[in-house]
mmCIF entry with sequence, helices, sheets and N, C-alpha, C, O atoms, coordinates in Angstrom:
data_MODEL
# 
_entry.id   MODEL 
# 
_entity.id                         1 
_entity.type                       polymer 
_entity.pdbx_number_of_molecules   1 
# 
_entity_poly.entity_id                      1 
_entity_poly.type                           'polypeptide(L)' 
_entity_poly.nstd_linkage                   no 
_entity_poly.nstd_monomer                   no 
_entity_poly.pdbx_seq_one_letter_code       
;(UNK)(UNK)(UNK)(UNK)(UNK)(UNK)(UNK)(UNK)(UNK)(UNK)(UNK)(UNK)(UNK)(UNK)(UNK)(UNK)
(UNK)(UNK)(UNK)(UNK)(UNK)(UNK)(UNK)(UNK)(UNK)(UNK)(UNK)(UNK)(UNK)(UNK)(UNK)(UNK)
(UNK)(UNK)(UNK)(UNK)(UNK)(UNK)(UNK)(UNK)(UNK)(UNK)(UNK)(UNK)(UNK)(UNK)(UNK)(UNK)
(UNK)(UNK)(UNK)(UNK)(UNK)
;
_entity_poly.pdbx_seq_one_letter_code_can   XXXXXXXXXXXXXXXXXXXXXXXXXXXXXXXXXXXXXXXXXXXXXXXXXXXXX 
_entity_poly.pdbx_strand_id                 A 
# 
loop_
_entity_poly_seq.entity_id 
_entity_poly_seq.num 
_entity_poly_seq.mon_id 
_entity_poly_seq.hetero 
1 1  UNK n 
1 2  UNK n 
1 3  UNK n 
1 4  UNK n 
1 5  UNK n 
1 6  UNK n 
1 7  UNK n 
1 8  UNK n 
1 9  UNK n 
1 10 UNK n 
1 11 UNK n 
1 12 UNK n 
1 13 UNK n 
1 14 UNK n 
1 15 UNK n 
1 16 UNK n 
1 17 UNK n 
1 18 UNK n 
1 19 UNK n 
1 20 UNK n 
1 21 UNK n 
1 22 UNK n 
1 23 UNK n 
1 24 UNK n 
1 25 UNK n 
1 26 UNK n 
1 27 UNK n 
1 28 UNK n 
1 29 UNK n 
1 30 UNK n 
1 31 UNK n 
1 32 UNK n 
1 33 UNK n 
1 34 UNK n 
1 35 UNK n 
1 36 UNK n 
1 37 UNK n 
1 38 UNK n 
1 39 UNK n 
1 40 UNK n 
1 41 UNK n 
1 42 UNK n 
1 43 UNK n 
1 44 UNK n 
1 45 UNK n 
1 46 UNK n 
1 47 UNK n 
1 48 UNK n 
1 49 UNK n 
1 50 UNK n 
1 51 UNK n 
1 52 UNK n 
1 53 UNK n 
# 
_struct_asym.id          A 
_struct_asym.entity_id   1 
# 
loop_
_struct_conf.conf_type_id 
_struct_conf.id 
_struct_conf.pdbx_PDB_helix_id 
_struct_conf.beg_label_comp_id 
_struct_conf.beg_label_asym_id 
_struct_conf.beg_label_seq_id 
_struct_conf.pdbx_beg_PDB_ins_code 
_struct_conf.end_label_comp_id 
_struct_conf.end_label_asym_id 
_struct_conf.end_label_seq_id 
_struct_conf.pdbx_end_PDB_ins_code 
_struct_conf.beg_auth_comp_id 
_struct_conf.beg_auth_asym_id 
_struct_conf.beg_auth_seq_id 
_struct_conf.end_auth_comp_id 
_struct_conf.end_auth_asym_id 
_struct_conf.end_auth_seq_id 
_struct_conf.pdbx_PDB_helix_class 
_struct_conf.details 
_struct_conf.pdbx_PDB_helix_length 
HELX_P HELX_P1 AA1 UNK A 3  ? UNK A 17 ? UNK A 3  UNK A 17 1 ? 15 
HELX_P HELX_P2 AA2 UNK A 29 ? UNK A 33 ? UNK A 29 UNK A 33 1 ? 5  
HELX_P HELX_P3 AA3 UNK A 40 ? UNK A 47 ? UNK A 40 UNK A 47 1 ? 8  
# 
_struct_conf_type.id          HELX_P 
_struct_conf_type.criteria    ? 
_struct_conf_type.reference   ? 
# 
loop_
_atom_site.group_PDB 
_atom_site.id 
_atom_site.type_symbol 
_atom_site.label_atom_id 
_atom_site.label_alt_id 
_atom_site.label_comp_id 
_atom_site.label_asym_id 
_atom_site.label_entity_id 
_atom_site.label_seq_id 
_atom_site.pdbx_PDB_ins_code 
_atom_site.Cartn_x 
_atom_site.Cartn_y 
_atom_site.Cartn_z 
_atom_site.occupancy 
_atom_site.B_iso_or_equiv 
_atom_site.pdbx_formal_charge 
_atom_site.auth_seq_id 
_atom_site.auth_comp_id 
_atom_site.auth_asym_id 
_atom_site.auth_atom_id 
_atom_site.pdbx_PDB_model_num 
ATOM 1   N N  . UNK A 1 1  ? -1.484  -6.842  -44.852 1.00 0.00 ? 1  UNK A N  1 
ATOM 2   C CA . UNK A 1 1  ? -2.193  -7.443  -45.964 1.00 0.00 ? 1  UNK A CA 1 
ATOM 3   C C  . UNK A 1 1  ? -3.508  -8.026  -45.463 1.00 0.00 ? 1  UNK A C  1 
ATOM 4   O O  . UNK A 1 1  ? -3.332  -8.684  -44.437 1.00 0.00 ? 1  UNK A O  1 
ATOM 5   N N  . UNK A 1 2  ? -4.721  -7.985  -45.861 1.00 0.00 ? 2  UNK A N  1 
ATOM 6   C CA . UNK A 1 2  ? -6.055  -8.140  -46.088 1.00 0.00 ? 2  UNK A CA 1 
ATOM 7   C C  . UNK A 1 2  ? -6.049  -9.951  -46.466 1.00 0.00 ? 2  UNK A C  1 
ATOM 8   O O  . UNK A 1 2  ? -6.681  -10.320 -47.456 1.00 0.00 ? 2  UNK A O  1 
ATOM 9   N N  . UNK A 1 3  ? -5.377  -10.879 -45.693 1.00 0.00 ? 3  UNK A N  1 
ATOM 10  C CA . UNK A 1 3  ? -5.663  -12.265 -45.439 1.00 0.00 ? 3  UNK A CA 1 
ATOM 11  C C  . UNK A 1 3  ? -7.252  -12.538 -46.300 1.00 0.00 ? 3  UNK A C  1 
ATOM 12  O O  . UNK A 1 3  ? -7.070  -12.986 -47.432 1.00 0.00 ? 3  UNK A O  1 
ATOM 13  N N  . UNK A 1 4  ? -7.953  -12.441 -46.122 1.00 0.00 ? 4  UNK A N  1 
ATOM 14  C CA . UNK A 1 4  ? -9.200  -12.699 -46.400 1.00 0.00 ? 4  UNK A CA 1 
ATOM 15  C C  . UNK A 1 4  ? -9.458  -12.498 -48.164 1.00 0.00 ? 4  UNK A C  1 
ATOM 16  O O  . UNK A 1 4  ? -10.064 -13.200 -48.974 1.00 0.00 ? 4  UNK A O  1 
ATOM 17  N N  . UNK A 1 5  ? -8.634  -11.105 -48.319 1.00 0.00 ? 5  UNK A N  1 
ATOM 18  C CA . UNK A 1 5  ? -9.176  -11.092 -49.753 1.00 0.00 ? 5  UNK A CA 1 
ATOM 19  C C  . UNK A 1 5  ? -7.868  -11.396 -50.827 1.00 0.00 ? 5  UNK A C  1 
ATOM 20  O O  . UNK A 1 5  ? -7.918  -11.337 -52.056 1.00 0.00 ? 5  UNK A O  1 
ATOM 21  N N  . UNK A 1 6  ? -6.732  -11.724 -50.010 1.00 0.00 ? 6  UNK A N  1 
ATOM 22  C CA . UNK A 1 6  ? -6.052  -12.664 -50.606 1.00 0.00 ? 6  UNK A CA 1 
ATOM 23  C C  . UNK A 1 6  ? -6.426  -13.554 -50.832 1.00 0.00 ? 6  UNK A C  1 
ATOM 24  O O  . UNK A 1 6  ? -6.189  -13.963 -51.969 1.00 0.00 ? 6  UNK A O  1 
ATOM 25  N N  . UNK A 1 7  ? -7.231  -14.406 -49.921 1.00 0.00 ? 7  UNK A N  1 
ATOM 26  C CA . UNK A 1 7  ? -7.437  -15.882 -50.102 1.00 0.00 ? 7  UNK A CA 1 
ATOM 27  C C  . UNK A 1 7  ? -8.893  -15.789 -51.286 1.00 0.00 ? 7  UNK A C  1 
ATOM 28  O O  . UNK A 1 7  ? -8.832  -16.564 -52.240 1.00 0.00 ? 7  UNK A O  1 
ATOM 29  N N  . UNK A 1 8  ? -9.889  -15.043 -51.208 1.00 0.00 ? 8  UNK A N  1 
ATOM 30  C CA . UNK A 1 8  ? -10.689 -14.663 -52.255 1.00 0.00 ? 8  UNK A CA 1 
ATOM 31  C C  . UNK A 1 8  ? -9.852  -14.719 -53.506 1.00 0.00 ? 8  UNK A C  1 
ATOM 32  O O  . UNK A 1 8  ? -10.115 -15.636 -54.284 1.00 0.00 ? 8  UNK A O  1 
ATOM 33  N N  . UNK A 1 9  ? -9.045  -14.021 -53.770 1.00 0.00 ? 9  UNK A N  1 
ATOM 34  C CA . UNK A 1 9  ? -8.368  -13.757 -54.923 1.00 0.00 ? 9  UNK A CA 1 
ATOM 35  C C  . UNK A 1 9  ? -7.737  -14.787 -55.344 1.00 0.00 ? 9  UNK A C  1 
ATOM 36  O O  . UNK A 1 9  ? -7.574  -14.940 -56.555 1.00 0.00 ? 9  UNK A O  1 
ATOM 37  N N  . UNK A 1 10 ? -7.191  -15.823 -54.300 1.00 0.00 ? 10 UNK A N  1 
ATOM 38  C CA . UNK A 1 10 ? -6.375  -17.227 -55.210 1.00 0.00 ? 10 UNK A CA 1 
ATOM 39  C C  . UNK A 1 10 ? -7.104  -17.954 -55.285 1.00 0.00 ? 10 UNK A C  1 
ATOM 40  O O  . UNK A 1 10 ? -6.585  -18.960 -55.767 1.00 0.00 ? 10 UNK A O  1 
ATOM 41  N N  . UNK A 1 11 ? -8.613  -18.168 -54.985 1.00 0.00 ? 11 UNK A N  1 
ATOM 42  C CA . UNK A 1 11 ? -9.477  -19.239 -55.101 1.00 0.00 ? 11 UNK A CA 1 
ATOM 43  C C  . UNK A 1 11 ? -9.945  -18.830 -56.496 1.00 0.00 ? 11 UNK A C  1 
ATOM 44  O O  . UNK A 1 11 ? -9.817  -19.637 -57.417 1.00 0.00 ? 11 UNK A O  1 
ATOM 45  N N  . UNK A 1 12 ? -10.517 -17.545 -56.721 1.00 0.00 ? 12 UNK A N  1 
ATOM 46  C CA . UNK A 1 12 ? -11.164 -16.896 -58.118 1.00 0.00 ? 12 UNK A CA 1 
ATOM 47  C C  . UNK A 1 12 ? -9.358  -17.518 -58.905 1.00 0.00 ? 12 UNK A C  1 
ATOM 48  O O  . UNK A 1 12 ? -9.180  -18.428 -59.715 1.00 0.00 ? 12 UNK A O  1 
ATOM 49  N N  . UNK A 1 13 ? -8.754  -16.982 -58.526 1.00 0.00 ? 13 UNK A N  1 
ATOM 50  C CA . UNK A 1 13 ? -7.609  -17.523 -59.675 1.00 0.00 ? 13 UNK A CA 1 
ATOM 51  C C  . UNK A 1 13 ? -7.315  -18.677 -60.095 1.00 0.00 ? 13 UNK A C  1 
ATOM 52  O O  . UNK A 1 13 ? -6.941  -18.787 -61.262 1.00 0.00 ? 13 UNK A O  1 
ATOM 53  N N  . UNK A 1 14 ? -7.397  -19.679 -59.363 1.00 0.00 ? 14 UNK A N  1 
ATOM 54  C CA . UNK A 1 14 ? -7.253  -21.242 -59.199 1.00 0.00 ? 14 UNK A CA 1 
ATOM 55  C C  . UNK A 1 14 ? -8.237  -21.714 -60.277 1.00 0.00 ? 14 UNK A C  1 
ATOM 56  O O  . UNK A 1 14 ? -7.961  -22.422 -61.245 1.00 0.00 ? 14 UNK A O  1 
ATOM 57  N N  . UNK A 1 15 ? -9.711  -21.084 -59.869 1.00 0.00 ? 15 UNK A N  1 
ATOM 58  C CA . UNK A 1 15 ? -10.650 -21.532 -60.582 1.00 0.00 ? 15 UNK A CA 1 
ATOM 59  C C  . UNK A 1 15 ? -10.592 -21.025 -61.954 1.00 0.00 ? 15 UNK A C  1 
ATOM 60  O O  . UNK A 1 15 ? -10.802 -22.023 -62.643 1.00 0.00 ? 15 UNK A O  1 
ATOM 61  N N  . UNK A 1 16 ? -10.486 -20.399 -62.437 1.00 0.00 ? 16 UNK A N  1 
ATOM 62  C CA . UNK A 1 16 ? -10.242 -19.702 -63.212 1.00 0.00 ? 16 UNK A CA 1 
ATOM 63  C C  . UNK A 1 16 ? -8.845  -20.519 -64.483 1.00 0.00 ? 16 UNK A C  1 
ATOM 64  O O  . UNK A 1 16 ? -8.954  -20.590 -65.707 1.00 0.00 ? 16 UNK A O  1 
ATOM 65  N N  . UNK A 1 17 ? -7.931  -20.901 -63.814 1.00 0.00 ? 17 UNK A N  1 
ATOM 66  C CA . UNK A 1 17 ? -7.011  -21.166 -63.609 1.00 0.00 ? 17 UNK A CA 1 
ATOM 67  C C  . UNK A 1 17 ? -7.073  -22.602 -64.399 1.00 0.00 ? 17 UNK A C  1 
ATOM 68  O O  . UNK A 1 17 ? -6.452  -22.795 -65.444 1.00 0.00 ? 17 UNK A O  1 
ATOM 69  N N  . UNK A 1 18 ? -7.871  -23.543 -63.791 1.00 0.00 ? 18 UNK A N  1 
ATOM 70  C CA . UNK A 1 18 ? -8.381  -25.031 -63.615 1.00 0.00 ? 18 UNK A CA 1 
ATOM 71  C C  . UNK A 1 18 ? -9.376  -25.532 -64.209 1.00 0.00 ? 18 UNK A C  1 
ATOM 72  O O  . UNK A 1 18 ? -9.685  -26.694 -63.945 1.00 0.00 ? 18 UNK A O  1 
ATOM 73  N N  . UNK A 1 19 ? -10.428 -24.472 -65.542 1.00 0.00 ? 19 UNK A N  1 
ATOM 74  C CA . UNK A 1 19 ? -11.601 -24.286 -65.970 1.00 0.00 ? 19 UNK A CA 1 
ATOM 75  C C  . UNK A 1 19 ? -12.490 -24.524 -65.484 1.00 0.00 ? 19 UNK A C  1 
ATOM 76  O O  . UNK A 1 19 ? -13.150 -25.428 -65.997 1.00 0.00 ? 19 UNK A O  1 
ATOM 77  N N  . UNK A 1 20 ? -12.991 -23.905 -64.304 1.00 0.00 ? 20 UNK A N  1 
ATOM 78  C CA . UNK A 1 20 ? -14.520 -23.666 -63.658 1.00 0.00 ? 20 UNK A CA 1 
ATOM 79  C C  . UNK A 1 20 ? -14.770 -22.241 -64.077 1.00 0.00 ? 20 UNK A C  1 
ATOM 80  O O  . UNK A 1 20 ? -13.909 -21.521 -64.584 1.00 0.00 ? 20 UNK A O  1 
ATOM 81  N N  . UNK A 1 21 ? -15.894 -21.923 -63.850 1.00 0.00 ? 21 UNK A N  1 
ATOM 82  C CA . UNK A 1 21 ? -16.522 -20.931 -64.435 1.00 0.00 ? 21 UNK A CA 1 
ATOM 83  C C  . UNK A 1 21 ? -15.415 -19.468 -63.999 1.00 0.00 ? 21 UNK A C  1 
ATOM 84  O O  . UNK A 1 21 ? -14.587 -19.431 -63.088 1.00 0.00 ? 21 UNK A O  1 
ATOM 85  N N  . UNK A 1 22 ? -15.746 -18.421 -64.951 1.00 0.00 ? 22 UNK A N  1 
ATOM 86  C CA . UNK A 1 22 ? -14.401 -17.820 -65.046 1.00 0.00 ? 22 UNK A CA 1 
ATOM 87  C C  . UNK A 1 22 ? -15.018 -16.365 -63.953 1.00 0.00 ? 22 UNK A C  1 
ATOM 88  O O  . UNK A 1 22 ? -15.736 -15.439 -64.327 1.00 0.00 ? 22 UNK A O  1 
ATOM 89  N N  . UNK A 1 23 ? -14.453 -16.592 -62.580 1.00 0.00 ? 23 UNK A N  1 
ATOM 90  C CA . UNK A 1 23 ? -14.999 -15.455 -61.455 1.00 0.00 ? 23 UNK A CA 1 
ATOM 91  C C  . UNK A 1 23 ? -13.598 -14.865 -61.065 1.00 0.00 ? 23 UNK A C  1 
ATOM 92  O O  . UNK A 1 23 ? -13.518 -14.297 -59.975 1.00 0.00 ? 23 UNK A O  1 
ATOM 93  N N  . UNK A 1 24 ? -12.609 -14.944 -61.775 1.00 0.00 ? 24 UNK A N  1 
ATOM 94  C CA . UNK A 1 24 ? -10.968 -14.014 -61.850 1.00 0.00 ? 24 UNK A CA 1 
ATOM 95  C C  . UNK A 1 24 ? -11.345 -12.853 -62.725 1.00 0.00 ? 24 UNK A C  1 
ATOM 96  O O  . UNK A 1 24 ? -11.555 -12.855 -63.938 1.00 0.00 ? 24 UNK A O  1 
ATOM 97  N N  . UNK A 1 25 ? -11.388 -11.881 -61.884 1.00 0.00 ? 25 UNK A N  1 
ATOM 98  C CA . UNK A 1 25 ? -10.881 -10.802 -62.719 1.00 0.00 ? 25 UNK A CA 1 
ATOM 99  C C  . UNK A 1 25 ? -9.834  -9.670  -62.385 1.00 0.00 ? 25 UNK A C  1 
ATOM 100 O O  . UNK A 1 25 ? -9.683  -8.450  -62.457 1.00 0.00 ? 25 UNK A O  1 
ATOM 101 N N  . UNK A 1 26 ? -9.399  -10.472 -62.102 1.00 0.00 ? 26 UNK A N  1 
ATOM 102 C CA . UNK A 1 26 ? -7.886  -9.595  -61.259 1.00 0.00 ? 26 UNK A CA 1 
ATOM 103 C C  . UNK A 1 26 ? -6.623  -9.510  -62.375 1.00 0.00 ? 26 UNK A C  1 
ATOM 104 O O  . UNK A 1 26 ? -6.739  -10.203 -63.386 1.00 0.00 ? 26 UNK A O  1 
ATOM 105 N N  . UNK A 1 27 ? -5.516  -8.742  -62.226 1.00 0.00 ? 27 UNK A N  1 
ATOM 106 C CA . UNK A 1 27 ? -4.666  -8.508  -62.646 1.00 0.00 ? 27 UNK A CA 1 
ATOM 107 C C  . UNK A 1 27 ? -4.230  -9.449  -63.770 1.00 0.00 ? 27 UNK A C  1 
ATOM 108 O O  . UNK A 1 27 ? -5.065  -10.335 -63.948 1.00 0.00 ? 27 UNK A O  1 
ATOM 109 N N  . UNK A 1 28 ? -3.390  -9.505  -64.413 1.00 0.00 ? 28 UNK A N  1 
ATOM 110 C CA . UNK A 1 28 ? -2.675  -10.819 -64.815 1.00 0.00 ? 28 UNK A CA 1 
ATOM 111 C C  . UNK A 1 28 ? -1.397  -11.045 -64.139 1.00 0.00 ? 28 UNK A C  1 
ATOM 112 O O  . UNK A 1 28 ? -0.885  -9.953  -63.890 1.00 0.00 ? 28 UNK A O  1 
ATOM 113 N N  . UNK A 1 29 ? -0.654  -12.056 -63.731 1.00 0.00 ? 29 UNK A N  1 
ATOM 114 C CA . UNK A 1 29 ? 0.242   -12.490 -62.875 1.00 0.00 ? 29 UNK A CA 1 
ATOM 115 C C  . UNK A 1 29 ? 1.408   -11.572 -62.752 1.00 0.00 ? 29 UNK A C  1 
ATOM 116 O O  . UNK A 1 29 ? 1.856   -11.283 -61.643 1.00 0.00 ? 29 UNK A O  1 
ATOM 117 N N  . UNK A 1 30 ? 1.911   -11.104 -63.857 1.00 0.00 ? 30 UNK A N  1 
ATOM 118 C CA . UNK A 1 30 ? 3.237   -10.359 -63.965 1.00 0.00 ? 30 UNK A CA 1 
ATOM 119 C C  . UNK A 1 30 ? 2.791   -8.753  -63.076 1.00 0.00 ? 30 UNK A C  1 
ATOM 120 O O  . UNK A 1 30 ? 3.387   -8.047  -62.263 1.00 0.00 ? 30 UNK A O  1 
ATOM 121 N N  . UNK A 1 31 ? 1.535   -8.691  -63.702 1.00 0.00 ? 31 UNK A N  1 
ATOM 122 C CA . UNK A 1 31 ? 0.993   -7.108  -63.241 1.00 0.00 ? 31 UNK A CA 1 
ATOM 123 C C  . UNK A 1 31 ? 1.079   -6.646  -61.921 1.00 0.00 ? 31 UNK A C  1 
ATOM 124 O O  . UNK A 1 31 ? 1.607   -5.652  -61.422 1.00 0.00 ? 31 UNK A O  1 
ATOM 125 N N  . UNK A 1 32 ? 0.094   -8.102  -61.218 1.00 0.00 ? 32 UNK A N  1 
ATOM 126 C CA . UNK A 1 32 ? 0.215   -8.053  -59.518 1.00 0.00 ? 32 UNK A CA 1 
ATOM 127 C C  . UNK A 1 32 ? 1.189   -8.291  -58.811 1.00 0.00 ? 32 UNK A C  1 
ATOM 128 O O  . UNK A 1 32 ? 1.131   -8.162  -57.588 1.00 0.00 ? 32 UNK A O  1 
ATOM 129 N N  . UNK A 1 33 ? 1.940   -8.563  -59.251 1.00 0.00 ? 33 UNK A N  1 
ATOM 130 C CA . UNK A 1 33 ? 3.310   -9.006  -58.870 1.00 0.00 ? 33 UNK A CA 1 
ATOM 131 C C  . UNK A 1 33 ? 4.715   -8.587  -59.124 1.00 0.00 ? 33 UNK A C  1 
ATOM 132 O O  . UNK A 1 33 ? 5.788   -9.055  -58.744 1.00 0.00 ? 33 UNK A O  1 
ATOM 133 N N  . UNK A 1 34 ? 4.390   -7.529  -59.909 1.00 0.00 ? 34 UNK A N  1 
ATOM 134 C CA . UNK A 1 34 ? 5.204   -6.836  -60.065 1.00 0.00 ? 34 UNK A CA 1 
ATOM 135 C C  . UNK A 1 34 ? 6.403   -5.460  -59.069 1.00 0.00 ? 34 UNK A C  1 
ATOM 136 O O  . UNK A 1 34 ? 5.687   -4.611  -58.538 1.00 0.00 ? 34 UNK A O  1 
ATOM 137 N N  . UNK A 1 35 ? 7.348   -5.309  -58.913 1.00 0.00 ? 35 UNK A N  1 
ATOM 138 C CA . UNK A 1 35 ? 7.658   -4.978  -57.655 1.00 0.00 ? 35 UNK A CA 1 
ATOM 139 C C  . UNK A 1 35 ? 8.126   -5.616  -55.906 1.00 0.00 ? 35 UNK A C  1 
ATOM 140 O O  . UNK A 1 35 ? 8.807   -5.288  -54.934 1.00 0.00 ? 35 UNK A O  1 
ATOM 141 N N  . UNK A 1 36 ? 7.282   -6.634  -56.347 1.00 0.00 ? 36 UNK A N  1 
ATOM 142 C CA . UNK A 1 36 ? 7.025   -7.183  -54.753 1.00 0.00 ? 36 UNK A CA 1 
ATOM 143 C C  . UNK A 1 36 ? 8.263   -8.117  -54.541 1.00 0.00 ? 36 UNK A C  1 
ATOM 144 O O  . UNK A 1 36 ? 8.293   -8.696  -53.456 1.00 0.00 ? 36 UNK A O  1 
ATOM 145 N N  . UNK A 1 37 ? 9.425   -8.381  -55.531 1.00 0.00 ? 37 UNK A N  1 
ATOM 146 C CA . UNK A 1 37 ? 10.330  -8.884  -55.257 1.00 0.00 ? 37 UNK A CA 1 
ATOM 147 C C  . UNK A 1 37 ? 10.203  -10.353 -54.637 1.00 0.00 ? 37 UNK A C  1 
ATOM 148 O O  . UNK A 1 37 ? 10.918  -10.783 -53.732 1.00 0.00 ? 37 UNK A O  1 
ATOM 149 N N  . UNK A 1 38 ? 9.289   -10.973 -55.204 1.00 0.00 ? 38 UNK A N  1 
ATOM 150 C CA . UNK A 1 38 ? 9.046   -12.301 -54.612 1.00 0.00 ? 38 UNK A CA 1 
ATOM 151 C C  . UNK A 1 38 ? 10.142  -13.312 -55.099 1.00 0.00 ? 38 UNK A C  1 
ATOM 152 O O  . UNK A 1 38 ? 10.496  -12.922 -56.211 1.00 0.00 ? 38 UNK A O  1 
ATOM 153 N N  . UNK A 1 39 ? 10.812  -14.414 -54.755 1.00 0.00 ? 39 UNK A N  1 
ATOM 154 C CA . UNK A 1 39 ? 11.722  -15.326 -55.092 1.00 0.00 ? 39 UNK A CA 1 
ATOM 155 C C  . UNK A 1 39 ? 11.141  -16.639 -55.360 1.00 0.00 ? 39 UNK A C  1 
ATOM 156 O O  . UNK A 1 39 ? 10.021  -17.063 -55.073 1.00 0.00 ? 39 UNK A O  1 
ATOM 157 N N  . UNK A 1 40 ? 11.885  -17.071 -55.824 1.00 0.00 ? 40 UNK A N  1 
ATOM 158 C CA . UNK A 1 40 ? 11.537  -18.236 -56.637 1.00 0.00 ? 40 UNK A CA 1 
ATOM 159 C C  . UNK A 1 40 ? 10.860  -19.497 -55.336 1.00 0.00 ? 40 UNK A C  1 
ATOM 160 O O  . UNK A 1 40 ? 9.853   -20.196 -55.448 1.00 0.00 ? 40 UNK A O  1 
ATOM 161 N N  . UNK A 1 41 ? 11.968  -19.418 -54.018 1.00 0.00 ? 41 UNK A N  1 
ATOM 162 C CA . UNK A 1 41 ? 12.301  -20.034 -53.029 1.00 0.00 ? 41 UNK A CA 1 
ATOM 163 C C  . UNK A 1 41 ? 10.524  -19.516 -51.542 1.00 0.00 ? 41 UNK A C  1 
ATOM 164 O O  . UNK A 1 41 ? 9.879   -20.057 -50.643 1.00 0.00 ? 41 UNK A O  1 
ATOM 165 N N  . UNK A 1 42 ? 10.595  -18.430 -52.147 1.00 0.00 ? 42 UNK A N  1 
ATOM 166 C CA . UNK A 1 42 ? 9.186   -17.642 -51.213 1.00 0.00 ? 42 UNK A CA 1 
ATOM 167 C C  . UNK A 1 42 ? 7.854   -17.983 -52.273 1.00 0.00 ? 42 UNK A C  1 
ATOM 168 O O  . UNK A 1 42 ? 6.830   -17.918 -51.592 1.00 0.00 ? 42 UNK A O  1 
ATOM 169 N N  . UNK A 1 43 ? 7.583   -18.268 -53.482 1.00 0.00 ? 43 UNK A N  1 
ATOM 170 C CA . UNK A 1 43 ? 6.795   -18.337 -53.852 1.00 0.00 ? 43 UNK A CA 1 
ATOM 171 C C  . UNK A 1 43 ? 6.543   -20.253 -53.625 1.00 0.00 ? 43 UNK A C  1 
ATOM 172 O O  . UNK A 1 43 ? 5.498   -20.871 -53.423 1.00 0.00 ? 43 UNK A O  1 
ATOM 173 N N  . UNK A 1 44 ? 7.860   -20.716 -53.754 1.00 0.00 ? 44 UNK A N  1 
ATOM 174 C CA . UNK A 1 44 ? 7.554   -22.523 -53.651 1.00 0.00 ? 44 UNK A CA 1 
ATOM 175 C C  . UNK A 1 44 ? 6.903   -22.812 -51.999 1.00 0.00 ? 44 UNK A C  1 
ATOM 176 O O  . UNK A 1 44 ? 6.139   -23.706 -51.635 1.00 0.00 ? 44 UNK A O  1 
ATOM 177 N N  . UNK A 1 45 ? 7.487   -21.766 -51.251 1.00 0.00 ? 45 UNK A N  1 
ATOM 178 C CA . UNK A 1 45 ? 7.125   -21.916 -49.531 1.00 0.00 ? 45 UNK A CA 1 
ATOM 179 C C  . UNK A 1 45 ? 5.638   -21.743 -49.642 1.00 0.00 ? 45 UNK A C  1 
ATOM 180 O O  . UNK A 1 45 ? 4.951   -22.545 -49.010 1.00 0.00 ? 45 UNK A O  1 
ATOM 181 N N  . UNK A 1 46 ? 4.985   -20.733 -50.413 1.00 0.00 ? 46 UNK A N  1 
ATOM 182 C CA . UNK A 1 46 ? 3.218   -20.848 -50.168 1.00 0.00 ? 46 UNK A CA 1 
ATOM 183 C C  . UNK A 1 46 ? 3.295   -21.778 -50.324 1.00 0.00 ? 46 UNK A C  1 
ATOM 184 O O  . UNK A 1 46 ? 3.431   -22.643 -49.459 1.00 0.00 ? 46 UNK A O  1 
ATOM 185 N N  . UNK A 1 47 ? 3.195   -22.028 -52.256 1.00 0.00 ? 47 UNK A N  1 
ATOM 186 C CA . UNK A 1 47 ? 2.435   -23.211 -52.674 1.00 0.00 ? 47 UNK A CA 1 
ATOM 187 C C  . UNK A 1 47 ? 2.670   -24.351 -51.790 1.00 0.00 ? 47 UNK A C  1 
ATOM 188 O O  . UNK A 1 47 ? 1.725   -25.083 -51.499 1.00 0.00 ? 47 UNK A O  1 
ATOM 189 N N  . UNK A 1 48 ? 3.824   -24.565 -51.345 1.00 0.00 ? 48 UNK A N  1 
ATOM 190 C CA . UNK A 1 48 ? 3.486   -25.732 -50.580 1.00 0.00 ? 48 UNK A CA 1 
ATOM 191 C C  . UNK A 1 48 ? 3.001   -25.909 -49.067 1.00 0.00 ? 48 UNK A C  1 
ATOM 192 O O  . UNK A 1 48 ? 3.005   -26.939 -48.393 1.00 0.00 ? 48 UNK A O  1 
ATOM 193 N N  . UNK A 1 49 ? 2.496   -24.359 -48.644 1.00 0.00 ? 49 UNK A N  1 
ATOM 194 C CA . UNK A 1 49 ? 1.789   -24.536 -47.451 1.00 0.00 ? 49 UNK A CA 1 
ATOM 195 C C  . UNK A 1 49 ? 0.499   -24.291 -47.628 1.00 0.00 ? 49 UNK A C  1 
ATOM 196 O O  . UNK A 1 49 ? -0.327  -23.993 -46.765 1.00 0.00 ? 49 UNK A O  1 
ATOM 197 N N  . UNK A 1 50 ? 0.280   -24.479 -49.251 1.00 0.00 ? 50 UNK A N  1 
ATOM 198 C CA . UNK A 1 50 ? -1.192  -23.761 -50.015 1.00 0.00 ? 50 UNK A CA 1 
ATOM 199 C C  . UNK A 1 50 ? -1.504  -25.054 -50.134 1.00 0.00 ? 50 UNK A C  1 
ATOM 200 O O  . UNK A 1 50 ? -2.710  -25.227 -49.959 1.00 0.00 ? 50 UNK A O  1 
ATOM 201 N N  . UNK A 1 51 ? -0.857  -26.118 -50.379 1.00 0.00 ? 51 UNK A N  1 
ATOM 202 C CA . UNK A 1 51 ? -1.636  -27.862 -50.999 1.00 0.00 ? 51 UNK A CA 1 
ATOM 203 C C  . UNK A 1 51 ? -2.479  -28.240 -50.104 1.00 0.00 ? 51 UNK A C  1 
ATOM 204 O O  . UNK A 1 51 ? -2.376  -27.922 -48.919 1.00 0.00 ? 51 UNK A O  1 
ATOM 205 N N  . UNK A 1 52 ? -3.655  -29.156 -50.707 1.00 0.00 ? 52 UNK A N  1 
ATOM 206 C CA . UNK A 1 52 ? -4.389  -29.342 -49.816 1.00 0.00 ? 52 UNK A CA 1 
ATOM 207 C C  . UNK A 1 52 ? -3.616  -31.242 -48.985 1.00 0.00 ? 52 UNK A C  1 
ATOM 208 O O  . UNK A 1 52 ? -2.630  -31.909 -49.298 1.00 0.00 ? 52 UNK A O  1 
ATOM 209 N N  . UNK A 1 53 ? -4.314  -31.371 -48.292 1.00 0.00 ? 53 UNK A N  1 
ATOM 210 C CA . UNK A 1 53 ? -3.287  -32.429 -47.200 1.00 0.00 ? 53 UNK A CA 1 
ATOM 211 C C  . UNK A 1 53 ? -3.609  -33.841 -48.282 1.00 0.00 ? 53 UNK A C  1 
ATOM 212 O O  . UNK A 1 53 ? -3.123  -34.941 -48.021 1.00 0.00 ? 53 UNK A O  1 
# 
């Protein structure tokens, strides 16, 4: 996986997300994510290594 344009992609989403100007134009959530078998338990592990300190 392309680290870099992941992290591009959740910042445009966040913002997007949070009403700053709207620079998401990616998928909608179900779309990109679809397949990838993510868990409830793997998605709480980012976010919480995603918070800021």
């Amino acid at each position: 996986m392309d680290i870099t344009r992941l992290q591009s992609h959740q910042r445009a989403f966040f913002a997007a997300a949070l009403g700053w100007p709207a620079i998401y134009a990616g998928r909608d959530m179900p779309a990109a994510h679809a397949g990838l078998n993510i868990t409830d338990a793997a998605f709480d592990a980012v976010v919480a290594t995603s918070a800021p300190p």
